[in-house]
Every structure is written in C-alpha cells, then in structure tokens.
N, C-alpha and C positions, 0 to 999 in steps of 0.2 A: 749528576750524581755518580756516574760513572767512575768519574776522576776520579772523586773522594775516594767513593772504596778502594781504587786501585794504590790511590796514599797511602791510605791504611794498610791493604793488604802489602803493599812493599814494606813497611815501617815493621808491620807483625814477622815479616820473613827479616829485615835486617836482626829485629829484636834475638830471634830463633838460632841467626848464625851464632849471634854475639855470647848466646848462651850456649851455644855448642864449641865455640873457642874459648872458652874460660877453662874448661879441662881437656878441652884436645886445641893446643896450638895448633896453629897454619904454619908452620915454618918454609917460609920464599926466599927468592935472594932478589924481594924488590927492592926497587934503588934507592927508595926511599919509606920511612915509617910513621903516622902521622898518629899524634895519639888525646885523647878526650882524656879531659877532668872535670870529675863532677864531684866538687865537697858537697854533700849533702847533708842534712841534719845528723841522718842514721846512719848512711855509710860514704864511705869515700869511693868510685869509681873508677877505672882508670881503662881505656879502653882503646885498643890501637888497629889504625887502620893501613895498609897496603899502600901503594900508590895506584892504586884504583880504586882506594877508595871503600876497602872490601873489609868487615872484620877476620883479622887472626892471629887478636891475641884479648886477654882482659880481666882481671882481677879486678877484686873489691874486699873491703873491710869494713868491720862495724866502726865508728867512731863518734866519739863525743866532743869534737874539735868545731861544729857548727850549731849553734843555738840561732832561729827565727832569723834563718840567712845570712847571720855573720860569724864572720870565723871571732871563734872567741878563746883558742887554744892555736895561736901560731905556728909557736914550736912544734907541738902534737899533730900539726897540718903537714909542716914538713917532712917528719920524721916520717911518720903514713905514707904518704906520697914518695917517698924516696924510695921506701923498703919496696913498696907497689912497684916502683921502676924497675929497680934490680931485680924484683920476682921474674919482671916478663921481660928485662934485656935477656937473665940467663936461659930461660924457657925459648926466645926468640934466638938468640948466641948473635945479637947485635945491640948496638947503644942506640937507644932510646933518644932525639935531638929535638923534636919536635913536639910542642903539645898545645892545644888550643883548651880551652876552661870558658865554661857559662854560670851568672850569676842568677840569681834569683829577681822577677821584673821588679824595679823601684828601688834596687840597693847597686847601684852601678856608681854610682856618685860617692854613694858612702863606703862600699866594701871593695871595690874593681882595684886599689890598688894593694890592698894585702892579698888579693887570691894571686893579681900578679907575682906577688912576691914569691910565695907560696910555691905556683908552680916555677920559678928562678931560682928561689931557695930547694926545690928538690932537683936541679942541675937541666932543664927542660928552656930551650930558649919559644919564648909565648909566640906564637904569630897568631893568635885572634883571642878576643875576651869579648863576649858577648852576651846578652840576656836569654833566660833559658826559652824563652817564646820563640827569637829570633832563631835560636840555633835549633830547635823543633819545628821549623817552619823553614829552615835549609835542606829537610828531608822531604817534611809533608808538601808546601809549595802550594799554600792555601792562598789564593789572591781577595777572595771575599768572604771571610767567617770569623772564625774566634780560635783560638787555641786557649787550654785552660789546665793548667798545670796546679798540679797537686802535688807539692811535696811533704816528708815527715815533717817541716815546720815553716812551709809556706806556701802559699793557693795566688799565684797571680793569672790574671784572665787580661790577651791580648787581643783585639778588636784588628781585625785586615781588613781595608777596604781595597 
C-alpha cells in the first residue's frame, strides 16, 4: 500500500508543478523539450516537459473540437493546438519539436490516426500516441489494479495484472 500512496503522492506533486508552470514558466536552456497533448472533450492541453522529464511549461483552452472521444472539428483541432504551441514557444523563446498525445481507451483504431494528424498538422513531429490508461500508468506504475479515467465525455476503466 505503500507504493500506491507514494504514486499518488508523486502524481498529486507532478499535478501541482504543472499548475504552477502554466503562469510562471521554467525557462532552461534544456537540450531538449518534450511536450503532451491532450484533446479533450472540454479543453485541449498542452503540456511541456524538460529533458528530465520535469514540468515547465503548459497552457490550455476551452474547446468544442472533441465530442465522446473523437475529434469531430479538425481544422479547430489544429488551429488550437498551433496557437497553444506558439503561446509556450514564445513564453519558452524555443520551438517546440516534439510532442506525444493519448487517446481515449477503445478509440485508437478509430481516432489514432486524425489526433496523429492533428498533432503534425500543428507543426509537432509525434513520437508516441497512446491510450490515456497507458500513458497514466507511465507515471503511476501500477502492476496489479485498475486505473479509471474519467473524462468530460468519456469513462474507460484499464484492468493491470
């Protein structure tokens, strides 16, 4: 039981930076910038990490660009996600190259290659697209339980054994 809290409690502290770099940038001269997309139903996320790995940087927006986990406003996906870039290149005073995006469990088949797009269409070359359990369980590191995500317009529950 140990563990677990200790997941959570690191997860609760990433959460806490990531809210404290949304209006006070980290400005570093790491070597490299690695950055999350999350299109959500309610807002779009965008969130960049260090080469360690560290939040310090991340903006978000309202948008109406995904209904019940599929993007169903492309263009409006881009256009979002672009301007999101440019907000935190100039804030960072570097370009932005990298960015990895998670879909919602059960729509990878069907949606995985317009979020690709999505993040290639806002100028971001992808190196990982994965489901949002998987890439919530890149932090937590749960080997036997459940994770169960809850988003504005969809609930998938992933079983770890």
């Amino acid at each position: 039981m140990q563990s677990v809290n200790s997941a959570f409690q690191y997860c609760d502290q990433l959460v806490q930076e990531f809210e404290k770099v949304i209006d006070h940038p980290i400005v570093s001269k790491s070597s490299v910038y690695y950055t999350g997309i999350d299109l959500g139903t309610a807002y779009i996320v965008l969130a960049v990490l260090d080469e360690n790995y560290q939040p310090v940087a991340g903006a978000y927006r309202f948008a109406n660009v995904v209904k019940d986990g599929m993007v169903v406003d492309y263009i409006g996906a881009i256009r979002i996600v672009k301007e999101l870039k440019q907000e935190l290149e100039e804030k960072l005073g570097t370009e932005l190259l990298y960015a990895a995006a998670a879909l919602p469990p059960g729509t990878m088949t069907l949606d995985s290659g317009v979020i690709k797009h999505v993040v290639q269409g806002a100028g971001f070359e992808i190196t990982n697209l994965l489901d949002e359990p998987t890439a919530a369980n890149a932090v937590l590191k749960i080997q036997d339980g459940a994770i169960v995500d809850i988003g504005g317009g969809t609930t998938g529950i992933t079983i770890l054994k």
